[in-house]
C-alpha positions, 0 to 999 in steps of 0.5 A, spaced: 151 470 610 155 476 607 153 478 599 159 477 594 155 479 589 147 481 586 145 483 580 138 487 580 135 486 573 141 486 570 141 486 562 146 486 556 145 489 550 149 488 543 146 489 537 139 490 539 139 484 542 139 482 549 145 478 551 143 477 558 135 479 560 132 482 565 137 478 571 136 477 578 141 474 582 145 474 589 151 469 592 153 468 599 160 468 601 160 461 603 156 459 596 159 455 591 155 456 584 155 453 577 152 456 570 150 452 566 147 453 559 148 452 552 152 456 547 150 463 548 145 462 553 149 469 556 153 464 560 161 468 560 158 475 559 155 474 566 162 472 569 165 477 565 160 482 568 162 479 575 169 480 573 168 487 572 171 486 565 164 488 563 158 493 564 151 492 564 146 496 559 142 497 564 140 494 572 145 493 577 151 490 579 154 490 586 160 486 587 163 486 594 159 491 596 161 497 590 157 498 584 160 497 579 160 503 575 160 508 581 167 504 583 175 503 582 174 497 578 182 497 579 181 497 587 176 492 586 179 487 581 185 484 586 179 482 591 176 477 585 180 471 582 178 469 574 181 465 571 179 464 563 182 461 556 182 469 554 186 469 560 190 463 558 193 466 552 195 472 555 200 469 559 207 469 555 209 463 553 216 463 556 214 466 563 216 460 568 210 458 573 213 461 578 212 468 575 206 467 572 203 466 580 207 471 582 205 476 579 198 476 580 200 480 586 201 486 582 195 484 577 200 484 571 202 477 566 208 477 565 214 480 570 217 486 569 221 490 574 216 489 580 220 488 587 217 481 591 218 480 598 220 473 600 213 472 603 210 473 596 215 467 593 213 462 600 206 464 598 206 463 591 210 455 592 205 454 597 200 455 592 203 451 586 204 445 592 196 445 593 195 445 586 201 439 585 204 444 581 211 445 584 215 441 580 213 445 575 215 452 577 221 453 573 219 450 567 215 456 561 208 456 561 208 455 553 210 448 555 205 445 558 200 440 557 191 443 557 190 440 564 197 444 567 195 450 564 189 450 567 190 449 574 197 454 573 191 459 572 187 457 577 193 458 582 194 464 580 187 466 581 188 464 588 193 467 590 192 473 593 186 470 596 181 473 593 174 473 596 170 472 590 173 466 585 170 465 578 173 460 573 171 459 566 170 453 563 176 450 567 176 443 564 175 446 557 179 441 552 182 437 557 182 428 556 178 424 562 185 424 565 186 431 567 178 433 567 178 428 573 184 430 576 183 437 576 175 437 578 179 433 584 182 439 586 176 444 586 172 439 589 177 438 595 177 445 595 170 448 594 170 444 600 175 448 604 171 453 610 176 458 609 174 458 601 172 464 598 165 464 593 166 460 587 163 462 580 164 456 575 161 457 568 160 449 564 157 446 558 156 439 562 153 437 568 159 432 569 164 438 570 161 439 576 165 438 583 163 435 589 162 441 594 159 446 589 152 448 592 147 452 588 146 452 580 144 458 575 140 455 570 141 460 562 137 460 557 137 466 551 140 471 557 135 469 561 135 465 567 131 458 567 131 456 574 136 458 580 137 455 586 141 449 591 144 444 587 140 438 589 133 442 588 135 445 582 139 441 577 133 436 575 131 433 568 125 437 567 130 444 568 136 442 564 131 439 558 128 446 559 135 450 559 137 446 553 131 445 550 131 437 549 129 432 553 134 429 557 135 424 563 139 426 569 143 421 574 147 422 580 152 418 583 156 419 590 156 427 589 157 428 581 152 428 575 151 425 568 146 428 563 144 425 556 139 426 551 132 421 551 132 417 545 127 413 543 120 411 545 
């Protein structure tokens, strides 16, 4: 199976410190992974640097074959879908859906005077009708709710068809609702053969969708346990990540974790 993407003794450094540690770390084109940690475990920087927003301080990073740092990250960002609460608020408040879909052909947020082809529009409405967004194609981006926004975002991510798919904390802010709804929709996706690798950074084991396969565990930058879901997400490496003992259940497919208490 192809590698999408490999960090070799990857480390980030601000202010003297190790933002990320030391880090080791592959993705095969049909894996799906979760990063799970708590605040400033290093978590969205290491999606940023497989987003090609960011460079290492020192060690490798090699995403669909190019190094970052020896290679066009402009050629290289059009292959990778992000979608990201930064990226939300860059987005015009009174661009219409269909726009802010549409142009992630062209890499740019807010249409202008590029030229779209009819077969960029059909694509665009396909992808807003699998994400049960086409009744809202034409309403503005500002008027819609959290759990919208999102999955506008994420068809917007994959409507290029990217081959490597990273999603920042996509259930961030929403109710139960539209969480459930929303993680719905990634299950059925991630599960799809012709999906692309999916990287998606969490606080929660609950936010996890059915079909994700593999998890990276961050403590301080530095990575705790790595490896398939089913083998590695466990109650001994959580409590490790998080640094509390915590007991973990699963049920047909999706986890609940919370802390011990008592004796």
């Amino acid at each position: 199976m192809p590698q999408v993407l490999e960090f070799s003794d990857v480390v980030v450094r601000r202010d003297s410190r190790n933002i990320v540690d030391h880090v080791d770390w592959t993705v095969a084109d049909d894996q799906r992974w979760v990063i799970l940690g708590p605040n400033g475990a290093g978590k969205t920087t290491v999606l940023q640097l497989a987003a090609t927003l960011l460079h290492a301080t020192s060690g490798s990073v090699t995403i669909l074959d190019q190094v970052l740092g020896r290679s066009d990250v402009f050629e290289l960002r059009p292959r990778i879908g992000f979608a990201s609460s930064a990226l939300e608020r860059r987005i015009p408040a009174d661009e219409p859906v269909i726009d802010v879909v549409l142009t992630a052909a062209f890499s740019v947020l807010g249409r202008w005077k590029e030229e779209y082809e009819r077969i960029d529009e059909k694509r665009a409405r396909r992808v807003l009708a699998e994400w049960k967004l086409e009744h809202l194609a034409e309403r503005m981006f500002g008027t819609l709710s959290d759990g919208e926004r999102k999955r506008v975002q994420i068809a917007r991510a994959v409507m290029t068809d990217p081959e490597l798919l990273l999603l920042d904390e996509p259930t961030s802010s929403l109710d139960l609702g539209a969480r459930e709804e929303l993680l719905g929709l990634l299950g059925g996706y991630a599960q799809e053969p012709t999906t692309p690798a999916m990287i998606m950074v969490t606080h929660h084991v609950e936010e996890i969708p059915i079909g994700f396969t593999h998890v990276l565990l961050l403590r301080d930058g530095q990575v705790v346990a790595k490896g398939p879901l089913g083998e590695t997400l466990t109650a001994p490496n959580l409590s490790a990540t998080f640094g509390a003992e915590i007991m973990l259940s699963a049920d047909a497919g999706r986890y609940a974790a919370r802390a011990r208490t008592g004796s």
